[in-house]
C-alpha positions, -999 to +999 in steps of 0.1 A: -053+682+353-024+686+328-032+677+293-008+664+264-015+675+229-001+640+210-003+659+178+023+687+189+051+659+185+045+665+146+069+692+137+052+722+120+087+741+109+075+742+073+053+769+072+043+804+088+014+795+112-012+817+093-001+801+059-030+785+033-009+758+028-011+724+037+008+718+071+020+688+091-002+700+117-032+708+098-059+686+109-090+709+089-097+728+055-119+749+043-120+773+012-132+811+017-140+840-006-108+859-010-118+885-026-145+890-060-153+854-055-117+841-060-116+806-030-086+797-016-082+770+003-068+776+040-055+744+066-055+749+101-052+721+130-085+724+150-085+688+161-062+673+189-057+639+205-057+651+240-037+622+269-039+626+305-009+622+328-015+580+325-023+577+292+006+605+279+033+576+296+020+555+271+025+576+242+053+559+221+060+599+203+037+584+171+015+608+162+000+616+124-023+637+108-034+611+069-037+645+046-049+629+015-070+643-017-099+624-005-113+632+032-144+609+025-169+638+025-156+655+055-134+684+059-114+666+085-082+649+080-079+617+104-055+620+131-041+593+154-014+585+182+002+555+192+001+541+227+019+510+243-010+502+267+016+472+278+031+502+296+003+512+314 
């Protein structure tokens, strides 16, 4: 079965795929020990919205990751996609 990532519609032009910096796509963050106990912070998408074939026609192309200050104790940014399930 084919698989669409919904969060791959969210450009991620901005920065160099390894980058510690914040990216569209970055659904995770975490800080590690750099070097003599120096933390940097480092974003990396490790969540996805996965649609089968059905569900993927319903996909209206509205996909986000909400990268706020505040993850509400987690270190997982919500992600969501939109789907017309009139279309379905």
């Amino acid at each position: 079965m084919q698989l669409k990532n919904a969060l791959a519609s969210i450009s991620q032009t901005d920065t160099a795929p390894n980058s510690p910096k914040r990216r569209p796509r970055g659904t995770h963050k975490w800080k590690k020990d750099v070097e003599h106990g120096h933390m940097q912070t480092t974003y990396s998408q490790l969540d996805y919205i996965l649609l089968s074939k059905t569900l993927a026609s319903a996909f209206t192309g509205l996909a986000k990751v909400e990268q706020r200050k505040f993850t509400g104790g987690s270190d997982h940014y919500l992600c969501w996609a939109e789907l017309d399930m009139s279309l379905l």
